[in-house]
N, CA and C atoms as a LAMMPS dump frame, in Angstrom:
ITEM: TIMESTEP
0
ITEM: NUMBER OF ATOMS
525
ITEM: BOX BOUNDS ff ff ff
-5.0000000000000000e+02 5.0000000000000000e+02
-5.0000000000000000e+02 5.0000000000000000e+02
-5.0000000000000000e+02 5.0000000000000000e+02
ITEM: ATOMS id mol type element x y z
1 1 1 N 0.841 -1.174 0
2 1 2 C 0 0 0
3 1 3 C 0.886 1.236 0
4 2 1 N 0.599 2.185 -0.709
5 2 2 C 1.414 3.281 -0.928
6 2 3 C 1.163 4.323 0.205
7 3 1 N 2.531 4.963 0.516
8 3 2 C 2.228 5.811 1.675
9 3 3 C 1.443 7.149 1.361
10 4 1 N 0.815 7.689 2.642
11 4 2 C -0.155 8.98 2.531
12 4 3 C 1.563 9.717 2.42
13 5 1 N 1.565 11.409 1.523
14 5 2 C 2.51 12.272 1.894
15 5 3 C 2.465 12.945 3.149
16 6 1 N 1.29 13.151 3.729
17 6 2 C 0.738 13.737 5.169
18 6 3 C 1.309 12.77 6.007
19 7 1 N 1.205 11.357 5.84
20 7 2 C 1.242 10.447 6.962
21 7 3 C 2.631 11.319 7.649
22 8 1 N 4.13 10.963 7.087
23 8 2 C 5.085 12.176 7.939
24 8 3 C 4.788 12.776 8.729
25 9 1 N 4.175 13.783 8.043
26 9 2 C 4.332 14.881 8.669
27 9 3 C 3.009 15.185 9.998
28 10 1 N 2.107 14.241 9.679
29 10 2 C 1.487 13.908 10.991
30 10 3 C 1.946 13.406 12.214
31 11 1 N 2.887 12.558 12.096
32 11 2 C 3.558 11.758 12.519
33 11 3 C 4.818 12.697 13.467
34 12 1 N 5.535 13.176 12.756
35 12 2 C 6.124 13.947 13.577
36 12 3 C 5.702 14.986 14.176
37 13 1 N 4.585 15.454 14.036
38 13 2 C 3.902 16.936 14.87
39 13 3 C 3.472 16.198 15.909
40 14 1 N 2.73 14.93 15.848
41 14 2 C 2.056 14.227 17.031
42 14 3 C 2.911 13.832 17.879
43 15 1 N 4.083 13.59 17.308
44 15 2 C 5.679 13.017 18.259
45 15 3 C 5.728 14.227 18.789
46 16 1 N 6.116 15.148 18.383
47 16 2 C 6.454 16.65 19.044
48 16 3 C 6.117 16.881 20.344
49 17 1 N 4.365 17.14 20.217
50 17 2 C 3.411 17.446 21.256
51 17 3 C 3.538 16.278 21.969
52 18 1 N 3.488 14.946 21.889
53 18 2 C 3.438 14.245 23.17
54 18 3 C 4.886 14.623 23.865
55 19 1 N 5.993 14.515 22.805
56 19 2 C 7.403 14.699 23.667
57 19 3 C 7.505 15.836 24.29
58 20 1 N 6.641 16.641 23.907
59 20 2 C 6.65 18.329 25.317
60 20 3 C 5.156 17.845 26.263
61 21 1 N 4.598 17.171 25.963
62 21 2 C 4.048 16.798 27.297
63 21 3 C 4.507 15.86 28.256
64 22 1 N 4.994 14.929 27.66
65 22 2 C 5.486 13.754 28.812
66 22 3 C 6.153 14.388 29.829
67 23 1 N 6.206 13.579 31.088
68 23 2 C 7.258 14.295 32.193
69 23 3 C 8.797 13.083 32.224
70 24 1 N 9.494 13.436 32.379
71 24 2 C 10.509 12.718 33.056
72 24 3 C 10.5 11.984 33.738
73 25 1 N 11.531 10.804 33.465
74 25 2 C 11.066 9.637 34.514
75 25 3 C 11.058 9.551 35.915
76 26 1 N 12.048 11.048 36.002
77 26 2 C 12.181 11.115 37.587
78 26 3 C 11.056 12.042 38.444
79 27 1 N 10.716 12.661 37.011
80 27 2 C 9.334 13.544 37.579
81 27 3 C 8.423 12.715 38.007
82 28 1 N 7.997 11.669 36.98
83 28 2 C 6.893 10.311 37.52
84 28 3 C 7.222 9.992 38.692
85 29 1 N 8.634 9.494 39.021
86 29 2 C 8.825 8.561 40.444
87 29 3 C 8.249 9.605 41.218
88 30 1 N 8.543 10.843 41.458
89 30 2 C 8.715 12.222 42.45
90 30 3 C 7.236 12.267 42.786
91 31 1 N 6.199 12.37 41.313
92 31 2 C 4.501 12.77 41.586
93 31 3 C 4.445 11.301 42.446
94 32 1 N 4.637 10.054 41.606
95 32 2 C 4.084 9.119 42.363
96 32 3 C 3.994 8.539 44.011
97 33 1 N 5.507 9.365 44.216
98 33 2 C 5.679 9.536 45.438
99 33 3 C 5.076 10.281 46.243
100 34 1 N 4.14 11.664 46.05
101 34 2 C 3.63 12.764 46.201
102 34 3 C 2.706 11.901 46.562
103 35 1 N 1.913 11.644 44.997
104 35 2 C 0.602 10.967 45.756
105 35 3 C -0.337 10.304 46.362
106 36 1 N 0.833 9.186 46.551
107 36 2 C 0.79 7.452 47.08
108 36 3 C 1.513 6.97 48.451
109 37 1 N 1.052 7.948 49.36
110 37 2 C 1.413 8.246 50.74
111 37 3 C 0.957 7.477 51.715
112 38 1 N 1.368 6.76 52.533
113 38 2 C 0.789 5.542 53.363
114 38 3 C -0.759 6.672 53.857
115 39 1 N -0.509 8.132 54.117
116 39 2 C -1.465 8.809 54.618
117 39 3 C -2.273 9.169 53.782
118 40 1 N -2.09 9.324 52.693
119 40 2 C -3.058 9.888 51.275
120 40 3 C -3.848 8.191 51.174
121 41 1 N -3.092 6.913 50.847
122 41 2 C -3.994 6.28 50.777
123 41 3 C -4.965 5.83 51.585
124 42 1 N -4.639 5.806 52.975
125 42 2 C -5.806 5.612 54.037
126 42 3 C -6.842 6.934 53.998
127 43 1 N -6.439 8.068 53.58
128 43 2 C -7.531 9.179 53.365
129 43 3 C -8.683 8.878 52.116
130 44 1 N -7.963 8.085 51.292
131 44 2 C -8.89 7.857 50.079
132 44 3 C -9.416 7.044 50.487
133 45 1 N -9.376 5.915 50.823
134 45 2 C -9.826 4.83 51.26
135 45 3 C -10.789 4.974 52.129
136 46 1 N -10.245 6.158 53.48
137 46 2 C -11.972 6.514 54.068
138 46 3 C -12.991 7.341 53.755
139 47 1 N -12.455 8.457 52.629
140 47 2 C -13.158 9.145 51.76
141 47 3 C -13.839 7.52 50.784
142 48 1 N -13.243 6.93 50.633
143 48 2 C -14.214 5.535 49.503
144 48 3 C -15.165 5.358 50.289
145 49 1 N -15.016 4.937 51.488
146 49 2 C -15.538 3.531 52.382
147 49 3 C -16.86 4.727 52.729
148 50 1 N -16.875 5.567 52.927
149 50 2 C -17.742 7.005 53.689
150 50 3 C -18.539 7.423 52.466
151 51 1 N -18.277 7.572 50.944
152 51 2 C -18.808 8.172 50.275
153 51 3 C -19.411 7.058 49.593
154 52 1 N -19.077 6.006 48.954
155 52 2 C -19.364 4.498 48.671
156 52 3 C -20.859 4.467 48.627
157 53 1 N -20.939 3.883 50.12
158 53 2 C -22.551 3.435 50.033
159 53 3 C -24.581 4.455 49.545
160 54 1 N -23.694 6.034 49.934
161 54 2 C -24.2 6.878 49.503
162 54 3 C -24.131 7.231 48.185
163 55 1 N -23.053 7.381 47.737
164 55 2 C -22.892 7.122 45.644
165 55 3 C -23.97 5.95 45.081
166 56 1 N -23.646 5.178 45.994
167 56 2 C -24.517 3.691 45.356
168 56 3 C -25.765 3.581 45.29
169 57 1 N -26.134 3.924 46.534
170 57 2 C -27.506 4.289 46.812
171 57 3 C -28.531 5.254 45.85
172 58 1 N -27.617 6.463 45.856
173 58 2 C -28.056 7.427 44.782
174 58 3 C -28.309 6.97 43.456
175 59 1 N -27.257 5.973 43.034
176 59 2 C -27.247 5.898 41.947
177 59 3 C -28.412 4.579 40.989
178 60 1 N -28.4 3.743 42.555
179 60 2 C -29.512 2.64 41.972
180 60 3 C -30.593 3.208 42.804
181 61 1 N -31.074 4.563 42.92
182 61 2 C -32.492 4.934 43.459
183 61 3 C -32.919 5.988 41.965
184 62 1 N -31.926 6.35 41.327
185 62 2 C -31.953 6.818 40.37
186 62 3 C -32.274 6.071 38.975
187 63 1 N -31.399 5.11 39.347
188 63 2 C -31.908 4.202 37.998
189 63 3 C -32.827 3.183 38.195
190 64 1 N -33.407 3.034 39.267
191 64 2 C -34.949 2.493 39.463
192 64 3 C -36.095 3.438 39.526
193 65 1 N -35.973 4.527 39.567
194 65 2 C -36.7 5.515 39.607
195 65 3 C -36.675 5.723 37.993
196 66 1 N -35.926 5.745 36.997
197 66 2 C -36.012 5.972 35.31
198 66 3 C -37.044 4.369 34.753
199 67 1 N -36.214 3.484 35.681
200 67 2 C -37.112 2.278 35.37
201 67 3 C -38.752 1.969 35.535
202 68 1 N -38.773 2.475 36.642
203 68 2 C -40.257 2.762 37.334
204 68 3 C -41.03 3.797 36.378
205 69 1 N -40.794 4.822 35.758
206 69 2 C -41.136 5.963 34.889
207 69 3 C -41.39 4.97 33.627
208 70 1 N -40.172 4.429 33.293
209 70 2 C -40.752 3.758 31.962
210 70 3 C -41.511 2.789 31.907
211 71 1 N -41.629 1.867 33.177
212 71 2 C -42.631 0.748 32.932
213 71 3 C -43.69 1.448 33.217
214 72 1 N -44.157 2.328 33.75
215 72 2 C -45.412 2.97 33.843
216 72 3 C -45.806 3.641 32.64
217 73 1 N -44.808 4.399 31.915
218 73 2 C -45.293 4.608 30.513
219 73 3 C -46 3.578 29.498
220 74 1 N -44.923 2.586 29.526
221 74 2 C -45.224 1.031 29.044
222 74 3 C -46.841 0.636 29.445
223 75 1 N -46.963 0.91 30.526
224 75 2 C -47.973 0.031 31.05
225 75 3 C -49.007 1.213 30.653
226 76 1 N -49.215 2.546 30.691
227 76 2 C -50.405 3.564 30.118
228 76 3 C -50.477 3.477 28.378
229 77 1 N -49.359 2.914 27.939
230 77 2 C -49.508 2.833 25.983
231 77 3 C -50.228 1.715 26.156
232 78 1 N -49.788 0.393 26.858
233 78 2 C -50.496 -0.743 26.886
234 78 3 C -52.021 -0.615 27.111
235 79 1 N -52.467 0.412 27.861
236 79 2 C -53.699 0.301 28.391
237 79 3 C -54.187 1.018 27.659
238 80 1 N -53.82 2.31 27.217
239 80 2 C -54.523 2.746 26.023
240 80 3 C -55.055 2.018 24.131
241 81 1 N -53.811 0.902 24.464
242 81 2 C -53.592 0.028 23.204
243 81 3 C -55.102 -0.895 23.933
244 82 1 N -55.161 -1.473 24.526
245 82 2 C -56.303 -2.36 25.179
246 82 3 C -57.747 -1.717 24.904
247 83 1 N -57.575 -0.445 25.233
248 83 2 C -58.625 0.248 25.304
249 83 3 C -59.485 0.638 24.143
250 84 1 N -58.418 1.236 23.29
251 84 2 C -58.607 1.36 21.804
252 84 3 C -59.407 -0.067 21.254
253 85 1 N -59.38 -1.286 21.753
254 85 2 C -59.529 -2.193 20.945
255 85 3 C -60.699 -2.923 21.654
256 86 1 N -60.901 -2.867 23.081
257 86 2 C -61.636 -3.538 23.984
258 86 3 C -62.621 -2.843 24.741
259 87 1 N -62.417 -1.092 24.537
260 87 2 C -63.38 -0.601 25.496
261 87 3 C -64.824 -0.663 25.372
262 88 1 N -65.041 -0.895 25.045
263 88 2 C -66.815 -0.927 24.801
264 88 3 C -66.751 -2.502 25.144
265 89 1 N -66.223 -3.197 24.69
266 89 2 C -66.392 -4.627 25.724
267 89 3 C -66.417 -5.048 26.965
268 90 1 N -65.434 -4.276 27.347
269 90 2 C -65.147 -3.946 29.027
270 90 3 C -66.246 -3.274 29.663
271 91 1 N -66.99 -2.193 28.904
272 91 2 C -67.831 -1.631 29.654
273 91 3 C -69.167 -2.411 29.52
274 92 1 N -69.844 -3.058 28.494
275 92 2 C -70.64 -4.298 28.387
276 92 3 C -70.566 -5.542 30.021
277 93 1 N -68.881 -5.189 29.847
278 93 2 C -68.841 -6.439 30.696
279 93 3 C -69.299 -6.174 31.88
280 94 1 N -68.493 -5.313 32.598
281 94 2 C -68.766 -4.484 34.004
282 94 3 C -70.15 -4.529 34.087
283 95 1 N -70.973 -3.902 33.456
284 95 2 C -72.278 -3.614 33.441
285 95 3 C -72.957 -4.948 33.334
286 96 1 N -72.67 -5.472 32.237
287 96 2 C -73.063 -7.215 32.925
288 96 3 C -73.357 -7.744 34.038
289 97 1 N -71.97 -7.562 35.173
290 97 2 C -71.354 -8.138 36.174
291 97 3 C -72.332 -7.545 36.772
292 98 1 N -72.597 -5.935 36.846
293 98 2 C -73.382 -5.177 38.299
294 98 3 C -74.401 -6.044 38.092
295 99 1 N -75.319 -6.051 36.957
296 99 2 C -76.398 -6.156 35.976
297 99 3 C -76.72 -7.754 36.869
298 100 1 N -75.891 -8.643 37.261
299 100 2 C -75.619 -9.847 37.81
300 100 3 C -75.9 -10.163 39.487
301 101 1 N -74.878 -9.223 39.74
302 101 2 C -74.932 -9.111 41.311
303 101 3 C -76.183 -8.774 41.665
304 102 1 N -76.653 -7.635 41.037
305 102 2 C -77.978 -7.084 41.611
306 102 3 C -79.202 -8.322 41.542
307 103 1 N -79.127 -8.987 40.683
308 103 2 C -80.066 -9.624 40.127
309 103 3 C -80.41 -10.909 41.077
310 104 1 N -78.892 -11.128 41.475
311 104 2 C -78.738 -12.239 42.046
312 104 3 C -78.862 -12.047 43.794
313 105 1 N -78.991 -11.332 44.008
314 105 2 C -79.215 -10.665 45.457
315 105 3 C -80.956 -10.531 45.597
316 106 1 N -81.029 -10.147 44.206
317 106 2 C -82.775 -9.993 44.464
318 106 3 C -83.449 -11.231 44.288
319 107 1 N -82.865 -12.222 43.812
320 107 2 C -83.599 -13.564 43.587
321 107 3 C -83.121 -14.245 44.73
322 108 1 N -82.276 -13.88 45.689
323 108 2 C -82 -15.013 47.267
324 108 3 C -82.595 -14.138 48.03
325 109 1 N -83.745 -12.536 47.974
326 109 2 C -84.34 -12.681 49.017
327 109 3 C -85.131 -13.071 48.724
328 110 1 N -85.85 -13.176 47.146
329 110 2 C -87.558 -13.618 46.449
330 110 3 C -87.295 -14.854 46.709
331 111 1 N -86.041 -15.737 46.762
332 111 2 C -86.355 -17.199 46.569
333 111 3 C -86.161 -17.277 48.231
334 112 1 N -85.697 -16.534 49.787
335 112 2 C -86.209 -17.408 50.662
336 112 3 C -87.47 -16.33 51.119
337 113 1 N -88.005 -15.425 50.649
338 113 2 C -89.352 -14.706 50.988
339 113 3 C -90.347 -15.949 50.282
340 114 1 N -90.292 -16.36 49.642
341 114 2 C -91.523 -17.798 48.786
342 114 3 C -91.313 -18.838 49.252
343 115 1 N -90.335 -19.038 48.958
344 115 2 C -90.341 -20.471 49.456
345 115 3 C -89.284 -20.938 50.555
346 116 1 N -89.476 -19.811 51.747
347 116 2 C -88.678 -20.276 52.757
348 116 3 C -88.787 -21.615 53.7
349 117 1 N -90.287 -21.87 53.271
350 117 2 C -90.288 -23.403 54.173
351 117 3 C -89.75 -24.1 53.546
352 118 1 N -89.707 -24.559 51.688
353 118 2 C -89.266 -25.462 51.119
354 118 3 C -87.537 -25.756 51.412
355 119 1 N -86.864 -24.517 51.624
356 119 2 C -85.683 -24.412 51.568
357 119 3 C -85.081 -25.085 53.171
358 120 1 N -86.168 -24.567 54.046
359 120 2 C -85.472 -25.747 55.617
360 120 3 C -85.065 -26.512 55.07
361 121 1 N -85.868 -27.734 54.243
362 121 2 C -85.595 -29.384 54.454
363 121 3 C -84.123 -29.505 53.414
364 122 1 N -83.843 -28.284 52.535
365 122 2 C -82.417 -28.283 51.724
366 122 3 C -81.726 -26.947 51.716
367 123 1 N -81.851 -26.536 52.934
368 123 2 C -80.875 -25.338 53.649
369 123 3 C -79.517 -25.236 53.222
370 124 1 N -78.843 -26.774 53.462
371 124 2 C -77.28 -26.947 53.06
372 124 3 C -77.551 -26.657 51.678
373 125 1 N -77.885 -27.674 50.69
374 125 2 C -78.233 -27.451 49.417
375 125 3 C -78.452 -26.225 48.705
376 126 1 N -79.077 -25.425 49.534
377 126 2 C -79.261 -23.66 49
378 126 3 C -78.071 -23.115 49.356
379 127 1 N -77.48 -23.365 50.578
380 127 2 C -76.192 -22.432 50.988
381 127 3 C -75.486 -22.743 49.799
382 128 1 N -75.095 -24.079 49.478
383 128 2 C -73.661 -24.423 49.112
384 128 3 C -73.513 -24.105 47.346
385 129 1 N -75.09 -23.555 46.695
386 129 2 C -75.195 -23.043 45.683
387 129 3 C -75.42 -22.139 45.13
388 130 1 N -75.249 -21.337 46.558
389 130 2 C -75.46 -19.411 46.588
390 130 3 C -74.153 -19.092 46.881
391 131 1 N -72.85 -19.875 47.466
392 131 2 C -71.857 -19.819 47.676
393 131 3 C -71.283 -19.971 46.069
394 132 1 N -71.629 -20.968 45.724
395 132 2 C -70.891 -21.519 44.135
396 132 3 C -71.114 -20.166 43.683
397 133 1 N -72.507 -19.574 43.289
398 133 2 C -72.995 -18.208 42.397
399 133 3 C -71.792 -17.392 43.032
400 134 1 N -71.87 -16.843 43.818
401 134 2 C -71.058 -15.824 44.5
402 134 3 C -69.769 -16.143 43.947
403 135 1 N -68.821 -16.983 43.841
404 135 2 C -67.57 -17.934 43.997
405 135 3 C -67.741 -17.363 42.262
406 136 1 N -68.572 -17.887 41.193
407 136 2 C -68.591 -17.313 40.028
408 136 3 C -68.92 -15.919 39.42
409 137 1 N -69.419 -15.405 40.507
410 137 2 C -69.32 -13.516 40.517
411 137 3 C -68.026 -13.354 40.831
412 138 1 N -67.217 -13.403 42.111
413 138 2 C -66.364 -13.215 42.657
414 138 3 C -65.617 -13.471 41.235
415 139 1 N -64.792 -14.497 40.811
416 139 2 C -64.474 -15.162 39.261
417 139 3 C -64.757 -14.371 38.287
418 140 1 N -65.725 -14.139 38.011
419 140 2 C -66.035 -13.453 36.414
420 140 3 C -65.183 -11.844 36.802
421 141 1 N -65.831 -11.103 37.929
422 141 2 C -64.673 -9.664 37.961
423 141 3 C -63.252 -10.137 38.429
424 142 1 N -62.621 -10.714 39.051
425 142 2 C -61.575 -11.5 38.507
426 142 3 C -60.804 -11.592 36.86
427 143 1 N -62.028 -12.1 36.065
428 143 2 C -61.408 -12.273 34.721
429 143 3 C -61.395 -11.043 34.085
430 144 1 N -62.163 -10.507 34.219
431 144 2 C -62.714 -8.989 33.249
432 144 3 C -61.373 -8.098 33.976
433 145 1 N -60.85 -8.189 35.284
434 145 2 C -59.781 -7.709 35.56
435 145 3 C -58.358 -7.478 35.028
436 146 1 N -58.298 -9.291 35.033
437 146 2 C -57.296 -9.847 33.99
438 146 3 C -57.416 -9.399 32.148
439 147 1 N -58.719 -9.148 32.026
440 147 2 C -58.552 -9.293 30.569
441 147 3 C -58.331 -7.289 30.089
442 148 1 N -58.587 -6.588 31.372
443 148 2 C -58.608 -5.26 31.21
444 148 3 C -57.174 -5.282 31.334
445 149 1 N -56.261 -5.635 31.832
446 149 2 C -54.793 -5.617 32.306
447 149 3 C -54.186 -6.561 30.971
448 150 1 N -54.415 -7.19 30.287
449 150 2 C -53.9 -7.739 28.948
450 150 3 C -53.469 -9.53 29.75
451 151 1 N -53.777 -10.195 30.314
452 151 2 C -53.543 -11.037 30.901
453 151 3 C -54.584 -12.476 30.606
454 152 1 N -55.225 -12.791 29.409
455 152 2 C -55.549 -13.306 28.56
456 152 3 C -55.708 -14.908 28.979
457 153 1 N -54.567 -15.146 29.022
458 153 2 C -54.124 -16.556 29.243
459 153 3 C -54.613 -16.973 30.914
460 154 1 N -54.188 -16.258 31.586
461 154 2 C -54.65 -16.504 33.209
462 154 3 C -55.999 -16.107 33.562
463 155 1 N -56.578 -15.145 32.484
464 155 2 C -58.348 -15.241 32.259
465 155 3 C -58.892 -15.968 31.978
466 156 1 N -57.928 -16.707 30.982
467 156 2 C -58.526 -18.148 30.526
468 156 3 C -58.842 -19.218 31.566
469 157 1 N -57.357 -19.588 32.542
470 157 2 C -57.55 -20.328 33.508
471 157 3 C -58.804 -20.156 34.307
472 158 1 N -59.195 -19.292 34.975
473 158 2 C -60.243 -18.307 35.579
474 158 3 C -61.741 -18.821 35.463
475 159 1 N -62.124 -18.771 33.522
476 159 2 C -62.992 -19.127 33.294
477 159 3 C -63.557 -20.289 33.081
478 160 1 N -62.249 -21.877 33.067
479 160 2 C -62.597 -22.742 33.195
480 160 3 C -62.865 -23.116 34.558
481 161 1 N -62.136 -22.396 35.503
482 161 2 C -62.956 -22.687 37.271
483 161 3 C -64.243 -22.187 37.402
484 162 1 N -64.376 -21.218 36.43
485 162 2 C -65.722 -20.402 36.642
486 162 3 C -66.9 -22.404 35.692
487 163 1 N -66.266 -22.082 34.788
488 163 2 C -67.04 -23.57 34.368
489 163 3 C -67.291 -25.018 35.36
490 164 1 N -65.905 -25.296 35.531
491 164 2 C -66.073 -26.474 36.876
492 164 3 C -67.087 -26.087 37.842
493 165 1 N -66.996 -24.765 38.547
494 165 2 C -68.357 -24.562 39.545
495 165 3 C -69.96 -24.67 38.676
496 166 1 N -69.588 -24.37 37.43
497 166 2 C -70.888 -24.898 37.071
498 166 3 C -71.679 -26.108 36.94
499 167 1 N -70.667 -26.742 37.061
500 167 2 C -70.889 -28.256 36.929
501 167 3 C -71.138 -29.014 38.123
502 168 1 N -69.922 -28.192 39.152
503 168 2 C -70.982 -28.714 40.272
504 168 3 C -72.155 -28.145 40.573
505 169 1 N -72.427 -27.623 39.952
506 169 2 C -73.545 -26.637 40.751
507 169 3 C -74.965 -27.464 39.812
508 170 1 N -74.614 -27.721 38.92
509 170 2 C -75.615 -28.636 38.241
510 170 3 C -75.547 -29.937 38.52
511 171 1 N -74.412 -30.442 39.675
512 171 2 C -74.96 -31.556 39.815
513 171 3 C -75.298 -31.98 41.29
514 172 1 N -75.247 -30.627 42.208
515 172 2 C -75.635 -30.6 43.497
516 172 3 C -77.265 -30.563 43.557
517 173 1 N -77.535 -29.298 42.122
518 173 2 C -78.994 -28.998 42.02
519 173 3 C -79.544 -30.182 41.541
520 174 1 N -79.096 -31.184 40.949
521 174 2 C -80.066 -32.332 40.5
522 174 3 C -79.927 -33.604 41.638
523 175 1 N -79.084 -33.618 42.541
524 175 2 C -79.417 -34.499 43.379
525 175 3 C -79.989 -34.308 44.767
């Protein structure tokens, strides 16, 4: 490869300036001696040991604090992304759910205001299937929770327990 004509003369200007900066070798021993003092290093050392845990502190309260900022950003795009796509479902749902509770509160006082004698002789039988209902209210805002938070998969789980109680519950009511 053929030489640059500059390369030279770069070359020696850069030699120049370092050779008027360098110090002498005896200047090095002299600073190093200056600054590497059985007393200078125990001063740094308790200036370390003293300033240390406070640097550190600062510094990972700082960078969990940038972290904390961004997963919360993360998590308001996410919810706006959810929202954009699910809100009117979510609010169907909710309204469902009240739409549920209420309903279901008013049919366990109509069902023991009517037929509170019938229910003595299967008291357990009524408890243990007003518990299940409840257990699948409780469950369904549960899922609608999960599915408002993007959590899909563990809503899923959710709604097949919400199913199993149905099953017992249809087969407590038929025996």
């Amino acid at each position: 490869m053929e030489k640059h004509f500059l390369d030279e003369i770069y070359t020696e200007a850069l030699e120049s300036v370092i050779a008027e900066k360098m110090l002498k070798e005896n200047e090095i021993e002299e600073f190093l001696k200056e600054q590497f003092t059985v007393e200078k290093i125990q001063k740094y050392y308790k200036e370390a040991i003293n300033k240390f845990p406070e640097d550190t502190y600062n510094y990972f309260l700082k960078i969990c604090l940038e972290e904390y900022h961004k997963s919360q950003a993360e998590a308001q795009n996410y919810q706006k992304h959810l929202d954009g796509i699910w809100k009117r479902g979510f609010e169907l749902s909710n309204a469902m759910y009240l739409f549920v509770l209420e309903e279901l509160e008013s049919y366990s006082n109509r069902l023991e205001a009517e037929h509170g004698d019938e229910l003595k002789d299967n008291k357990y039988k009524c408890k243990v299937l007003q518990m299940l209902a409840n257990r699948n209210l409780q469950t369904f805002s549960a899922i609608l929770t999960l599915l408002q938070n993007g959590f899909a998969d563990q809503a899923y789980m959710l709604f097949r327990n919400m199913f199993e109680n149905r099953v017992v519950s249809q087969f407590i009511l038929h025996k």
